[in-house]
C-alpha positions as CSV (number, residue, x, y, z in Angstrom):
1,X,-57.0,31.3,83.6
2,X,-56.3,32.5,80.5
3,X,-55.3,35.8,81.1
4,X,-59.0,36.9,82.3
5,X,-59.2,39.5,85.7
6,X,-61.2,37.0,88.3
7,X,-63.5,38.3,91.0
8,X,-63.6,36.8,94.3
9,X,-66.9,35.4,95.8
10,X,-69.2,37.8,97.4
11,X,-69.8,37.9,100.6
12,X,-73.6,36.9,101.2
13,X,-73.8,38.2,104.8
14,X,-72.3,41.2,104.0
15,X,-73.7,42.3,100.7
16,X,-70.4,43.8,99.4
17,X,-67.2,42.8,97.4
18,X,-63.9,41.8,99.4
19,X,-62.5,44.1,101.8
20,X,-59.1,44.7,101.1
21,X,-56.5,47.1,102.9
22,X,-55.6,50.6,101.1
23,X,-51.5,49.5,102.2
24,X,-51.4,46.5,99.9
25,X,-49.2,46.8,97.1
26,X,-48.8,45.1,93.9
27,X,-47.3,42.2,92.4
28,X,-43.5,42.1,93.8
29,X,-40.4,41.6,91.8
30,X,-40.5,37.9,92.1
31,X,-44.2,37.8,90.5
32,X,-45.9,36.9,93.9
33,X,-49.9,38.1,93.3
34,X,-51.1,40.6,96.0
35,X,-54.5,40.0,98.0
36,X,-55.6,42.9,96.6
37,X,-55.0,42.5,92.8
38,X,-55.5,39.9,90.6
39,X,-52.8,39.2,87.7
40,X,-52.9,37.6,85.0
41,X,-50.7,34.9,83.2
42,X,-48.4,37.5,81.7
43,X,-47.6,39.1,84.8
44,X,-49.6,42.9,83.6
45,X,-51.2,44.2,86.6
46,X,-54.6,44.9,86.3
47,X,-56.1,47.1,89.5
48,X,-59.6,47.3,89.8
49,X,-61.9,50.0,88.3
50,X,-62.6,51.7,91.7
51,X,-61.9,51.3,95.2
52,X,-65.0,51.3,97.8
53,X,-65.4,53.8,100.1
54,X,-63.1,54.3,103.0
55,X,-64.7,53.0,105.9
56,X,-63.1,50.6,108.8
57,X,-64.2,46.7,109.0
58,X,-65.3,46.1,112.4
59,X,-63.8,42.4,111.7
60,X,-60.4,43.6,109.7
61,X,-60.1,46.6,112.0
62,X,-59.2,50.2,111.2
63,X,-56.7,49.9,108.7
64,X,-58.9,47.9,106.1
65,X,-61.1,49.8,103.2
66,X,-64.3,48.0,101.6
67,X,-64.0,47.4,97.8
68,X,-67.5,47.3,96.4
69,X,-67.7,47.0,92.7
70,X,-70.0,50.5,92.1
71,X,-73.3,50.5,90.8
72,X,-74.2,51.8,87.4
73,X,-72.9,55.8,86.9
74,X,-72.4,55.8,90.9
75,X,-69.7,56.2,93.3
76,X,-70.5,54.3,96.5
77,X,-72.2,57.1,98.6
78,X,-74.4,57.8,95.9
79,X,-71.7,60.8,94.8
80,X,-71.8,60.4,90.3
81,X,-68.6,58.7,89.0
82,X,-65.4,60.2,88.8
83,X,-65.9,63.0,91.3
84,X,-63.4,60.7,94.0
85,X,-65.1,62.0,96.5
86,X,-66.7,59.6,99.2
87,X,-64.4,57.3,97.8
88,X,-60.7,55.9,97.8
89,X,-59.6,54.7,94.3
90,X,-56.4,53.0,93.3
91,X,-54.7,55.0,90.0
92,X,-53.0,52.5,87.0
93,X,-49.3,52.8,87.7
94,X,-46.5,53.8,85.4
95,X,-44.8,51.0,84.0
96,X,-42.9,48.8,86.7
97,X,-44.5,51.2,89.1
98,X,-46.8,50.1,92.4
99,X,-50.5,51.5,92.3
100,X,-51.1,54.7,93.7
101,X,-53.8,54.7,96.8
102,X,-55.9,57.9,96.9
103,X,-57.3,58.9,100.3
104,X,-60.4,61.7,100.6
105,X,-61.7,63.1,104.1
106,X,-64.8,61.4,103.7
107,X,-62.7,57.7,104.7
108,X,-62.1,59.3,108.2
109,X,-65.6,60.6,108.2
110,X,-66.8,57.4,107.6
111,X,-64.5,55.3,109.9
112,X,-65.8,58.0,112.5
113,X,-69.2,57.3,111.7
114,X,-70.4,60.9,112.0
115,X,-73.0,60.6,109.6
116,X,-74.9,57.6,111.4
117,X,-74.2,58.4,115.2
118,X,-77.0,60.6,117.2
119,X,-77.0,64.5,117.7
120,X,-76.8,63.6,121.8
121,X,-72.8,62.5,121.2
122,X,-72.5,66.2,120.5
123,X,-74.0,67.2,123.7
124,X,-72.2,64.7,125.9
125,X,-69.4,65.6,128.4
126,X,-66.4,63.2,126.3
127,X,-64.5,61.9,129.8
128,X,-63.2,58.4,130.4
129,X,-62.9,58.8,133.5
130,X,-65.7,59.6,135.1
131,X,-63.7,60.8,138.4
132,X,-61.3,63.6,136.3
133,X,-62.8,66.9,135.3
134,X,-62.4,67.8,131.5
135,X,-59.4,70.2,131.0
136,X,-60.2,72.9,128.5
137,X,-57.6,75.6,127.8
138,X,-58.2,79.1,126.5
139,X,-56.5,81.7,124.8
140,X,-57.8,85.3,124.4
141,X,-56.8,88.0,121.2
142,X,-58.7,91.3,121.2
143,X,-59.0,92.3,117.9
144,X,-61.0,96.2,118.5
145,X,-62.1,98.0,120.6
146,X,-65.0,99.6,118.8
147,X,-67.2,101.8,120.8
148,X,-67.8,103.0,124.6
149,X,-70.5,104.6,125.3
150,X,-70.2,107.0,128.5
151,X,-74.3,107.6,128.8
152,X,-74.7,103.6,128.6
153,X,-71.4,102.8,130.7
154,X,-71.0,100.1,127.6
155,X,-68.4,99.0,125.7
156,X,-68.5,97.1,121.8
157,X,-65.4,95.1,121.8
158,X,-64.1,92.5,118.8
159,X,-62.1,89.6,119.8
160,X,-61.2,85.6,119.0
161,X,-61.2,83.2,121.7
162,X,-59.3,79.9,121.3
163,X,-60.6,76.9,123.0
164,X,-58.6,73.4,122.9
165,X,-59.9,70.1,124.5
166,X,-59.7,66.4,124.1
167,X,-62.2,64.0,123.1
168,X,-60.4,60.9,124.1
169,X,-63.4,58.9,121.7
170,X,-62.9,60.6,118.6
171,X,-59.2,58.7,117.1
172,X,-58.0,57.5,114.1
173,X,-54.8,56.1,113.1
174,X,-53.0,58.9,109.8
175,X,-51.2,55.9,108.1
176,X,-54.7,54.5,107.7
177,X,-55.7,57.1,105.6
178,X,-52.3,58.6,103.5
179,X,-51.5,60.6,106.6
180,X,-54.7,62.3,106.5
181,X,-54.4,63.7,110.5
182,X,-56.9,66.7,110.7
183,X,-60.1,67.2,109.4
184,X,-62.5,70.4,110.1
185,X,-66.1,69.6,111.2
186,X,-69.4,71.8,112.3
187,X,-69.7,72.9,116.2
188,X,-72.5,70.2,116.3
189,X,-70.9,67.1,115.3
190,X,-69.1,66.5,118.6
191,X,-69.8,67.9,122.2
192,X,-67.9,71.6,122.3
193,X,-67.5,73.6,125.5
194,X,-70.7,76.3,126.4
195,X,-69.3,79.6,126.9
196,X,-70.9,82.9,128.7
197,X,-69.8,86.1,129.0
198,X,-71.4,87.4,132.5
199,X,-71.3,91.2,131.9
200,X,-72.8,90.5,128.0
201,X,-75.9,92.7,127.2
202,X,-75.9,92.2,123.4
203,X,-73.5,90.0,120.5
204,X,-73.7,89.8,116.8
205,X,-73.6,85.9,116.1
206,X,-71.0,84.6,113.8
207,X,-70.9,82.3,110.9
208,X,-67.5,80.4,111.5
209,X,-69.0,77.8,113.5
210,X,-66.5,74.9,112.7
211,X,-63.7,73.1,114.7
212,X,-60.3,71.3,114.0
213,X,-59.7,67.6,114.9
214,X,-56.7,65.8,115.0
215,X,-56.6,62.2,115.2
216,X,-55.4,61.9,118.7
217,X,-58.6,63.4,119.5
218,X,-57.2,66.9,120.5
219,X,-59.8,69.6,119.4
220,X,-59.7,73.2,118.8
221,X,-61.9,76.6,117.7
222,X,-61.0,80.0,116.9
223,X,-64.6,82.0,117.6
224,X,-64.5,85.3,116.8
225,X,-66.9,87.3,119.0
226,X,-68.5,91.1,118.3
227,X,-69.8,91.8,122.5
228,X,-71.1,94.4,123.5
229,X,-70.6,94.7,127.3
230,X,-71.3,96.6,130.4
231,X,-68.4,98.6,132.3
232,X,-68.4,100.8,134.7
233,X,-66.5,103.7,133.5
234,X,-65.2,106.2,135.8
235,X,-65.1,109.7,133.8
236,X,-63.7,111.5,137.3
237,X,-60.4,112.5,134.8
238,X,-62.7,112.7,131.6
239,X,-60.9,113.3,129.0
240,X,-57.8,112.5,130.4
241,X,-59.1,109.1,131.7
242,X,-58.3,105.5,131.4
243,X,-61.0,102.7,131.7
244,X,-60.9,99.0,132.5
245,X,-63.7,96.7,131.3
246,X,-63.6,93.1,132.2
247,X,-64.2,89.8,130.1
248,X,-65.8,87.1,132.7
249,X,-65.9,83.8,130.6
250,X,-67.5,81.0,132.9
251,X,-69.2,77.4,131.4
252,X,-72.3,77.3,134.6
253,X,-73.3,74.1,132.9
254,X,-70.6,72.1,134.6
255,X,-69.3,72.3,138.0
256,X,-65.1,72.1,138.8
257,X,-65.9,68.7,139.5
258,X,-66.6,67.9,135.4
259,X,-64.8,71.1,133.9
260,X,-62.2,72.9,134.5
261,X,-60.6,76.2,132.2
262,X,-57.1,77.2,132.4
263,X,-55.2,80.2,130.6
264,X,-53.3,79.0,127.4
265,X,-50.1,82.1,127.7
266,X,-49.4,84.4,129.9
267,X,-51.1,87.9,130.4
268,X,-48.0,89.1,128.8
269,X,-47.5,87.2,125.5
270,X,-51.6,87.8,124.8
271,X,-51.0,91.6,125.6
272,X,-48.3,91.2,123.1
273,X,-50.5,89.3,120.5
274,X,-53.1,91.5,120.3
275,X,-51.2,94.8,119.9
276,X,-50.0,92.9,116.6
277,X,-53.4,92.3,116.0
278,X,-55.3,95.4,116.6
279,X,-56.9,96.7,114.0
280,X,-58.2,100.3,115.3
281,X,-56.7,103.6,116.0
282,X,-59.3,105.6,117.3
283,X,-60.2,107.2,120.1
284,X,-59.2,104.7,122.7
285,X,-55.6,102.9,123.2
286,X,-55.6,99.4,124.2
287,X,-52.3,100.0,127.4
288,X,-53.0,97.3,129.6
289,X,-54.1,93.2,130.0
290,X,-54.6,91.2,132.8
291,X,-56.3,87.9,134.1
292,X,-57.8,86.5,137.0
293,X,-59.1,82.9,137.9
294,X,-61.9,82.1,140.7
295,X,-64.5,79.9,141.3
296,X,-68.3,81.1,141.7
297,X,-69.9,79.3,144.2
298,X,-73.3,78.8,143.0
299,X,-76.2,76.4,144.3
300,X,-73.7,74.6,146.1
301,X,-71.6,73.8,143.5
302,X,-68.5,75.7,142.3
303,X,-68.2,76.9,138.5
304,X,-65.1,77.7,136.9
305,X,-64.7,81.6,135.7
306,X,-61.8,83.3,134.0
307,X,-61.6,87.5,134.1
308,X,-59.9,89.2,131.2
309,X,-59.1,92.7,132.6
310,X,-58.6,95.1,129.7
311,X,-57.2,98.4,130.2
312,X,-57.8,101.5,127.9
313,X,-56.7,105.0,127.7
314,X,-58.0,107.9,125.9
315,X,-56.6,109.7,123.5
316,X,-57.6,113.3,124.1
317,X,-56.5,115.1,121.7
318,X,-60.0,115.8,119.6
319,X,-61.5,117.3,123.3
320,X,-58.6,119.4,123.9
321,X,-58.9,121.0,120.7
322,X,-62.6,120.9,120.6
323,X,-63.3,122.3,124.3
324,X,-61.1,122.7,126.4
325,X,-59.0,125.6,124.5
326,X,-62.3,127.2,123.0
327,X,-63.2,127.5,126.3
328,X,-60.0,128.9,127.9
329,X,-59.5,131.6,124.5
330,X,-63.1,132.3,125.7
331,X,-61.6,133.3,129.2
332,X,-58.3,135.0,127.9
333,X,-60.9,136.9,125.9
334,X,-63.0,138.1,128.8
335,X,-59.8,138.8,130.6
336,X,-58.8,140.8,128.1
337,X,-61.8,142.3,127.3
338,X,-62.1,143.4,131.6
339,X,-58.5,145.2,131.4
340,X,-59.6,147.2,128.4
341,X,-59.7,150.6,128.2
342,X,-63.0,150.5,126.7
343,X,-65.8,152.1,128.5
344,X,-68.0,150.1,131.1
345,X,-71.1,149.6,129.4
346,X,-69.1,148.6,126.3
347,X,-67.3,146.2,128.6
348,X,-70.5,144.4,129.8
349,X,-72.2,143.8,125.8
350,X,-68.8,142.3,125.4
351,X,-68.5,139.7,128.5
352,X,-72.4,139.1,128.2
353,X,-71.5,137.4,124.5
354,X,-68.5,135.1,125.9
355,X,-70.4,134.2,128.2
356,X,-73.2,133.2,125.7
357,X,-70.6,131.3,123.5
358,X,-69.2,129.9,126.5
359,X,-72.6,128.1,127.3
360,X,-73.3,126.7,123.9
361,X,-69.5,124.3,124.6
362,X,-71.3,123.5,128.1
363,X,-74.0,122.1,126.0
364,X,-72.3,120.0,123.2
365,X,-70.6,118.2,127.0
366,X,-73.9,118.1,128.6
367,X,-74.5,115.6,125.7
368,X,-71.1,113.5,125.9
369,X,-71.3,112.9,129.9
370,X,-73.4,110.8,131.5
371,X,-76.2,112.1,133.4
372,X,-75.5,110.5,136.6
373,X,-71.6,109.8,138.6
374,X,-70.4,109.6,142.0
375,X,-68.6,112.7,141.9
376,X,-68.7,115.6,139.1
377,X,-66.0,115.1,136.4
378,X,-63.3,117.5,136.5
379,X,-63.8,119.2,133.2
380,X,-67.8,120.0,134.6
381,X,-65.9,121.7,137.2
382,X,-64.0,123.4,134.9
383,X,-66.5,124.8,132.6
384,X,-68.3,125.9,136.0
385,X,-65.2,127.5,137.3
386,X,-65.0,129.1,134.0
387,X,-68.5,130.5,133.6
388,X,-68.8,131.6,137.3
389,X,-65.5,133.7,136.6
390,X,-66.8,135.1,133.7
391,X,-70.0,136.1,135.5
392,X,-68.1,137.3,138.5
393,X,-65.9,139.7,135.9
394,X,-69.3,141.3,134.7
395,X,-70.8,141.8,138.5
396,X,-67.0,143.9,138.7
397,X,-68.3,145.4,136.2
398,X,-71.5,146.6,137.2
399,X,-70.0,147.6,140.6
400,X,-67.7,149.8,138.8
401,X,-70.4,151.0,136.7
402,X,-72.6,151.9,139.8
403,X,-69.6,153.7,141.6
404,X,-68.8,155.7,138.4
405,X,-72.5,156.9,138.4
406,X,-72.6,157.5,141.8
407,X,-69.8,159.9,141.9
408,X,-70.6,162.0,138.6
409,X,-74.0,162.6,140.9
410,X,-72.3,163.6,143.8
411,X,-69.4,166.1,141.9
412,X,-73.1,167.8,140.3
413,X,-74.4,168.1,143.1
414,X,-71.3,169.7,144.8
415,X,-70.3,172.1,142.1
416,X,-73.7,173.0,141.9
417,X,-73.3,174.3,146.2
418,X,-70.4,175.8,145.2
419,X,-71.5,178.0,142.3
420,X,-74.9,178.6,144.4
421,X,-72.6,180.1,147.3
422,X,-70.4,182.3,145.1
423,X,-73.7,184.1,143.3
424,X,-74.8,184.8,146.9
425,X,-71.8,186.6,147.7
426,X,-71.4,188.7,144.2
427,X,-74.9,190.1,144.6
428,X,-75.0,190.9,148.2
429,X,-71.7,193.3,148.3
430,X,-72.4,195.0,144.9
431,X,-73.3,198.2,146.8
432,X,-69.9,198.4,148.4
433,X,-67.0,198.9,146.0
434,X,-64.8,197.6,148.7
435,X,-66.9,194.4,148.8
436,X,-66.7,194.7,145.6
437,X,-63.2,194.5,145.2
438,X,-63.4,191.4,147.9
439,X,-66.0,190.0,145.6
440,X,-63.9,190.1,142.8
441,X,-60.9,188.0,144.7
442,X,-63.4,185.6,145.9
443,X,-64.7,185.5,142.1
444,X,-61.1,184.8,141.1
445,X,-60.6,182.3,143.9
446,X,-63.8,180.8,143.1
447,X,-62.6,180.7,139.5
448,X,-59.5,178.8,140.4
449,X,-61.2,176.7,142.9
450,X,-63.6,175.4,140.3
451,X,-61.2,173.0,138.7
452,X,-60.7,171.5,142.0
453,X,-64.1,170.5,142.2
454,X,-63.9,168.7,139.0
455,X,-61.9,165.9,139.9
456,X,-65.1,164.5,142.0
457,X,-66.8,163.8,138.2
458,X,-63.8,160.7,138.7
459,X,-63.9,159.9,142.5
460,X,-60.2,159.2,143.6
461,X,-61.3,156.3,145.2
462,X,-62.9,154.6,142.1
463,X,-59.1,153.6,140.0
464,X,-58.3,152.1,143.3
465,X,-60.9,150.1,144.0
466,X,-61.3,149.2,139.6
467,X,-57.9,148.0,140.4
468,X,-58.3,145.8,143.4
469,X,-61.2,144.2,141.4
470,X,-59.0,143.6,138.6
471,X,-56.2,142.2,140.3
472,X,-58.1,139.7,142.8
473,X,-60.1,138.2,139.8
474,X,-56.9,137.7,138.1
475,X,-55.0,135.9,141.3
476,X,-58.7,133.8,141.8
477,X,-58.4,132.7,138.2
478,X,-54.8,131.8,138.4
479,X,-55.7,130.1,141.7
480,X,-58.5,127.9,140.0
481,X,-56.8,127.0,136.3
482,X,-53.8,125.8,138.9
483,X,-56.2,123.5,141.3
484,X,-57.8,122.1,138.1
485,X,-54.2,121.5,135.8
486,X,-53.2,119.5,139.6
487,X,-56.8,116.7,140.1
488,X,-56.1,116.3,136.1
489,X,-52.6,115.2,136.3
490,X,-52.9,113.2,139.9
């Protein structure tokens, strides 16, 4: 042949070069040619220009790749020359070296035959038997735990769910195609389970729609979700409280009968991921995670559901600080304020402002809680307690106040009787020196029974009873601080 590279016949039905397997190799020690390469009468190996793209013959089976000589500046595809991809090319060897087969994705793609095959594969159950439900397992990682609202009894949490199925019709044999055995594909090439979250009231949507495929058809999706969801939050201990929200994932597409959904690890080794994985430190601690299986019973069918049960505690550190001592130096302060020795009335301008300030933290908590519960928190009880203690210290107060006045008016109107008497009897004896003399003692006893009068300006009964009122307000206060420190740590 004179040394010239010869071309095999066409194939006229087919409309394309020989088909020729990417696994055949060149010339052999002994100088045997290859089906695949033409030699020429010195032995030199000469591979063609460019292998055809990747896809299986139907009548060579999987393992064989066209070789169609390429059109003018084009790949096969329609991709420009050069680029290698849509396209598996054979490289020239080193010297005494066997040609070098180069795979791409787009050979599986093509043996596949995604980009020909209708959008309804993607939404068809993949079972080959008709009678066996689909088993898809799940895998749960929360990520954050972003917000909870108390007013909205909602909760924003981040987290990646991991689904893994099989699509028994989606195969291809790695040694085919260099070992190529995954290849990542969008959501809507192939069917993918539908997921809803029952308590879901809003989600942000998110842009890594793609899945993993392996060539013995096992799939598999990491889908992060952003959720908010609804929860009903029990704010009895607020802020000493810990919440649990739950996760209901359920597919109500397909009954038991066609899917089925079954945990991936235990509660315990996804608890222990996702503290790993938890991004936030804020204001509520991720404690707790547990799951539940059941099936809803709905139009006479049965649907699969899994629960995630996630339990939070609060860190309340920021209310302490920010409440519940302002409000309890607030009550030391009227305390302190009711034991002074100040005078009444300067007492009751004093407890009149606590109890101002004291109303103004009522209302930055009015704001936090929400407006409707089952039973009062404790801490509303608490700044109740409070501000009806500090109201009950100024009514003391004012009783004190009332007595105080009350018996300055009756020690006047006493010592006025008394000196009223004692004029009486100095001017009616004047005329007899011996009264007079009697007049003078009674003066002089008079005189020295003045003084005694005075201590009804400060009734003998009013210390007493200042005491008593004291001392009970203090026991009632201890009484109530000690009822509330007991509900908050039950």
């Amino acid at each position: 042949m004179g040394g010239v590279l010869q071309s095999p016949p066409r194939d006229p039905r087919a409309g394309v070069g020989p088909r020729v397997s990417p696994h055949q190799h060149a010339p052999d020690a002994s100088g045997a040619s290859s089906p695949a390469l033409r030699t020429a009468e010195g032995g030199g190996v000469q591979p063609p220009a460019l292998w055809g793209w990747g896809g299986a013959d139907p009548r060579k089976g999987p393992g064989s790749c066209r070789a169609d000589p390429p059109t003018a500046g084009r790949e096969p595809g329609g991709l420009p020359r050069g680029t290698g991809l849509g396209s598996s090319r054979t490289l020239p060897p080193a010297a005494g070296a066997a040609p070098r087969y180069i795979c791409t994705y787009y050979d599986v793609i093509e043996h596949l035959n995604i980009t020909s095959h209708s959008k309804l594969h993607a939404h068809i159950l993949p079972k080959t038997n008709w009678k066996e439900p689909l088993e898809v397992n799940m895998d749960f990682m929360l990520i954050a735990i972003l917000s909870v609202a108390e007013k909205l009894q909602t909760v924003t949490f981040y987290f990646v769910l991991r689904l893994e199925w099989k699509n028994a019709f989606v195969t291809w044999d790695p040694q085919d195609f260099c070992n190529i055995s995954r290849i990542v594909l969008p959501m809507d090439s192939y069917w993918s389970p539908p997921i809803f979250i029952l308590e879901q009231v809003n989600e942000q949507k998110s842009d890594l729609e793609y899945m993993v495929v392996t060539h013995n058809g096992a799939f598999n999706t990491s889908q992060p979700f952003q959720v908010t969801l609804m929860c009903s939050l029990m704010i009895l201990k607020f802020p000493f409280d810990t919440q649990t929200c739950n996760i209901s994932i359920a597919s109500f597409l397909y009954p038991v009968t066609d899917l089925v959904m079954k945990i991936k690890r235990t509660p315990a080794e996804m608890m222990k991921n996702s503290q790993s994985y938890l991004v936030t430190d804020g204001e509520w601690k991720f404690t707790n995670l547990s799951i539940s299986e059941y099936r809803e019973g709905l139009d006479e069918e049965e649907y699969p559901v899994i629960v995630y049960k996630i339990s939070m505690e609060r860190r309340p550190t920021l209310y302490i600080l920010n409440l519940i001592l302002p409000t309890c130096a607030l009550y030391l302060l009227d305390m302190a304020v009711l034991f002074g020795p100040s005078s009444l009335e300067e007492k009751i301008s004093f407890q009149i402002s606590i109890i101002l300030g004291s109303s103004m933290l009522a209302v930055i908590l009015n704001n936090m809680l929400p407006t409707s519960s089952n039973e009062p928190p404790i801490i509303v009880i608490f700044f109740l307690g409070t501000f009806l203690l500090m109201i009950m210290a100024v009514l003391d107060t004012f009783f004190l106040l009332h007595q105080q006045h009350k018996s300055l008016r009756l020690g006047k109107a006493l010592g006025s009787i008394q000196q009223g008497v004692h004029t009486k009897l100095a001017t009616t004896d004047a005329s007899n020196q011996a009264m007079k003399h009697l007049a003078k003692k009674t003066q002089e006893k008079g005189q020295q029974a003045k003084p005694l009068w005075k201590p009804q300006e400060q009734d003998p009964v009013l210390p007493v009873l200042e005491k008593v009122l004291l001392y009970s307000h203090l026991f009632l206060s201890f009484f109530f601080f000690a009822v509330i420190s007991i509900k908050w740590s039950s």
